[in-house]
C-alpha positions in Angstrom: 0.0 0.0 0.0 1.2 3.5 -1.0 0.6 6.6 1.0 -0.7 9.4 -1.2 -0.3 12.6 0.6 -2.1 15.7 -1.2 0.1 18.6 -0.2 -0.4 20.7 -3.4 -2.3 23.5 -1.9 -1.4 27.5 -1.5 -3.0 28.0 1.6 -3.9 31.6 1.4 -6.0 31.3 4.2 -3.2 31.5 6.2 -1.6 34.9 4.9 1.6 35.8 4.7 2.4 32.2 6.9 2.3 30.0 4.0 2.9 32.8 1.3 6.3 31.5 0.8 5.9 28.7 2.7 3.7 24.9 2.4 1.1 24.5 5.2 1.6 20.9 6.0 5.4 21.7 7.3 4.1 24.6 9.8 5.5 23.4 13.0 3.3 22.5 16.2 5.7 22.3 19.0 8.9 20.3 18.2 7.5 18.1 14.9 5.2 19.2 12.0 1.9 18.8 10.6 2.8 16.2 8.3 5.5 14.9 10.4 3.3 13.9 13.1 0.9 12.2 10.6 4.0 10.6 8.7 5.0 9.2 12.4 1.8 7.0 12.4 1.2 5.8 9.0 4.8 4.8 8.6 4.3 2.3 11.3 1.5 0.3 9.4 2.9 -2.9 8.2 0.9 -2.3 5.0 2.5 1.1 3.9 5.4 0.3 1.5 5.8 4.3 0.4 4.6 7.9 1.3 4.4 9.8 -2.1 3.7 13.5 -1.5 2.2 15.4 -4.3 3.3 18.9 -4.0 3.7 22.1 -6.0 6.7 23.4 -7.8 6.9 26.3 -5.6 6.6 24.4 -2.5 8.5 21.3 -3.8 12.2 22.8 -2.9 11.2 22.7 0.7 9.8 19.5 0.6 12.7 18.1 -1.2 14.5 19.7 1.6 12.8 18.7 4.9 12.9 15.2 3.7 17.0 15.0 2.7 18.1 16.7 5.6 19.6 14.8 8.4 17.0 14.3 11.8 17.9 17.2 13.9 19.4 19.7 11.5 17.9 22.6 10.4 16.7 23.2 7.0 14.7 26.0 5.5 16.3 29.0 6.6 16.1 27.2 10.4 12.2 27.0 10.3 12.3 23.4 10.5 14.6 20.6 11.3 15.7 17.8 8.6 14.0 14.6 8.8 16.3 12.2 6.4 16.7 8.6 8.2 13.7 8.7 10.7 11.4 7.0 8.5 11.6 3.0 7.6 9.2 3.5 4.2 10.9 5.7 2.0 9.6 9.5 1.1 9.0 10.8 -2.7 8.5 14.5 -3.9 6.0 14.6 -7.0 5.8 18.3 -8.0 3.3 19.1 -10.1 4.7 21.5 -12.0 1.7 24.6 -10.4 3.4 27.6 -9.3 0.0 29.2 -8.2 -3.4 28.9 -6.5 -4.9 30.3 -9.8 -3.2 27.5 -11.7 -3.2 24.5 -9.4 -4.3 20.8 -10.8 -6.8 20.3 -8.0 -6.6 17.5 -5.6 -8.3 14.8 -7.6 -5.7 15.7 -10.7 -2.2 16.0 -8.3 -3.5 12.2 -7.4 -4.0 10.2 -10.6 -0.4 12.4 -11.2 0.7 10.3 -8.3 -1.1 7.2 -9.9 0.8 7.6 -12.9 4.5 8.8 -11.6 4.6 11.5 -13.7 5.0 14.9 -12.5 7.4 18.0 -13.4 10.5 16.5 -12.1 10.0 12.7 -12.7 10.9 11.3 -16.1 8.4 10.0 -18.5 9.2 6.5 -18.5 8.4 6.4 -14.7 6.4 3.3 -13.4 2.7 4.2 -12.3 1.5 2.7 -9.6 -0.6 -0.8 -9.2 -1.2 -0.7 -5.6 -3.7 0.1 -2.8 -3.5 3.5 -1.5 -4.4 5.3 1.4 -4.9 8.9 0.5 -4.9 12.0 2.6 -5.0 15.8 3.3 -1.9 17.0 4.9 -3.4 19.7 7.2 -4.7 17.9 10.2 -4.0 16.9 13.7 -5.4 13.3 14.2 -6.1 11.5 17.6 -6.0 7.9 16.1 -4.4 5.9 14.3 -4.5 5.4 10.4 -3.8 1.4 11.3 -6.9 1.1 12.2 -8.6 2.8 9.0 -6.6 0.2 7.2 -7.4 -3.0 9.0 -11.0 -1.2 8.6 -10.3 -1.7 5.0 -9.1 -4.9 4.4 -11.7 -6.5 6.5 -14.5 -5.4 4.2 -12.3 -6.0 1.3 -13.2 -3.0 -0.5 -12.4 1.4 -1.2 -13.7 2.9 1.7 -13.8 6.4 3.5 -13.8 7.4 7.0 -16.6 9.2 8.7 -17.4 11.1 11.9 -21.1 12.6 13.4 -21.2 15.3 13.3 -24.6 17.5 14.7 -24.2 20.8 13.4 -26.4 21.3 10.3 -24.6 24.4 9.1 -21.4 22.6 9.1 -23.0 19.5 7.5 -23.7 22.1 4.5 -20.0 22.5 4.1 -18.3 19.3 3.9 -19.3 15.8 2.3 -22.0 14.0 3.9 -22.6 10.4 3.6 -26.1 8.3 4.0 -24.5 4.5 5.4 -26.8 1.2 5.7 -26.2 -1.0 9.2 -23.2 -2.4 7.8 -21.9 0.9 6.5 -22.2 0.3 3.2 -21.8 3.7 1.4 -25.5 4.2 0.0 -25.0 8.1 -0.8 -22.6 10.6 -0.7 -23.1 14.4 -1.2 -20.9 17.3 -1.2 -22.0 20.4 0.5 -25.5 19.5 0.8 -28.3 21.8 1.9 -30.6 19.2 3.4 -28.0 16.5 4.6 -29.6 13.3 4.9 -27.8 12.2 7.8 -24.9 13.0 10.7 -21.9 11.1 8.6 -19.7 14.0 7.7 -16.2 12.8 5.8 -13.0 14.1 6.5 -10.2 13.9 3.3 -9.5 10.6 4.6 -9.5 7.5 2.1 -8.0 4.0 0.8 -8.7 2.9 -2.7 -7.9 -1.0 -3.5 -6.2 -1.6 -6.3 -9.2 -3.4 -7.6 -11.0 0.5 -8.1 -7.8 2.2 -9.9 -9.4 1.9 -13.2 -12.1 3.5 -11.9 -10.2 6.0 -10.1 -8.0 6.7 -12.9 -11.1 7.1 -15.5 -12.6 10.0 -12.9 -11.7 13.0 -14.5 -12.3 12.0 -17.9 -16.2 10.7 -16.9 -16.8 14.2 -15.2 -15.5 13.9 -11.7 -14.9 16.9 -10.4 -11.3 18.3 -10.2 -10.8 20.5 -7.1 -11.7 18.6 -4.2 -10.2 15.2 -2.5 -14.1 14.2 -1.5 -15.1 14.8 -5.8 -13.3 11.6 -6.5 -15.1 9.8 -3.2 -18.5 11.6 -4.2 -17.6 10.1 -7.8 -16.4 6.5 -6.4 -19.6 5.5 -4.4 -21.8 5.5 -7.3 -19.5 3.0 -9.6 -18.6 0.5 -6.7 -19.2 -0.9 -2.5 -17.8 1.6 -0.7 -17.8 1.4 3.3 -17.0 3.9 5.6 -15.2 3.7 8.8 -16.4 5.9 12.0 -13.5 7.6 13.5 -12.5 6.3 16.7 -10.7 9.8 17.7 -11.3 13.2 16.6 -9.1 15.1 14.4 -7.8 18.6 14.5 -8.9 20.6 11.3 -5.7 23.6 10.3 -7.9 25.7 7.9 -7.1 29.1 9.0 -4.5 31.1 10.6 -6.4 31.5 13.8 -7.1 27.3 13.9 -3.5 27.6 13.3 -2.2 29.4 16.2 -5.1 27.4 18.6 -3.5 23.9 17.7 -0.2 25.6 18.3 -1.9 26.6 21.4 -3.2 23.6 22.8 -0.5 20.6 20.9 2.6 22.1 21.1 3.4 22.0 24.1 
């Protein structure tokens, strides 16, 4: 199983922070954003790789983080090197965007990953044939991905993760699933205005290699392009999709002031 990590975003939420700068290597106390998420999912016996998909701005400093030594600085100091404390080796996928007004879109920067092509990877690269867990780079999670992939290869098929949620105006502005008693995926909607349930999905999900054709055929069948949850919305109606309730919450970094509370309260 390959880990797809979708760090191809500007993040001009965040101002001037992430201006110059990729969101998911902001620090919270001594580690990262996505080197606290990279501490877990490296320790599932399933993960072979961790493939981030970046953007040719943001790609140097990637490129950088993960070749420097654990414990030396990189990036002008904001950051200490990484290189060696990992077992499953890192790739760098740029996409070749050096702009929010240009970028791919989630959906796009993965069947790049699928495919092993990007701006700084030669065209004969091997895509990938694998399962894949897939996720968003900007969150704090209080669980463990291992058990989102057991979750996944006990039902033997794609599946997404879930959480209730009971605020309808937030229901409105995420993805919201309808499950059966199995949790079955029956129906997924983006941003609806009358959600049909509680389920809301976080940018959380494993694909089997059964569904890449599927999952490669998206874009070109009229998936949508921007989102991570377009491809999911896209996936539930062409194949059994289950979703897995969260057993922890998560930590969403949107904005500079959810920013500075996670700083707050996680890094100490």
């Amino acid at each position: 199983m390959k880990n797809i990590v979708i760090a191809a975003g500007y993040a001009t939420r965040l101002g001037e922070l992430t201006r110059n700068f990729p969101k998911p290597l902001l620090q919270i106390g001594r580690n990262t954003i996505l080197g606290r998420m990279l501490d877990d999912i490296d320790s599932i016996p399933q993960i072979d790789e961790h493939i981030i998909v970046t953007n040719h701005k943001f790609a140097p400093i990637f490129r950088e983080w993960t070749e420097t030594p654990q414990g030396e600085a990189c990036a002008e100091g904001r950051l200490t090197g990484v290189a060696g404390r990992w077992k499953k080796p890192v790739r760098i996928i740029d996409d070749g965007t050096e702009t929010n007004d240009t970028r791919l879109g989630a959906v796009c920067d993965l069947l790049l990953a699928i495919s092993g092509k990007g701006a700084d990877t030669s065209s004969a690269s091997r895509g990938l044939d694998d399962d894949l867990l897939v996720v968003a780079a900007d969150n704090l999670l209080f669980f463990s991905f291992r058990e989102f992939v057991d979750y996944a290869y006990q039902k033997q098929t794609s599946c997404i993760m879930c959480h209730e949620q009971p605020s309808i105006e937030k229901l409105r502005r995420t993805g919201v699933v309808l499950l059966d008693s199995d949790n079955r995926v029956l129906n997924m909607e983006e941003k609806p205005e009358q959600p049909k349930s509680h389920w809301a999905v976080p940018p959380f999900y494993i694909y089997l290699k059964h569904d890449l054709p599927l999952v490669c055929a998206s874009v070109d069948n009229g998936c949508g392009k921007d989102a991570p949850g377009n491809l999911a919305h896209y996936m539930v109606d062409r194949t059994v999709m289950h979703a897995w309730p969260m057993s922890a919450g998560r930590f969403d970094i949107g904005s500079l002031d959810t920013y500075r509370e996670a700083v707050e309260k996680y890094g100490r």
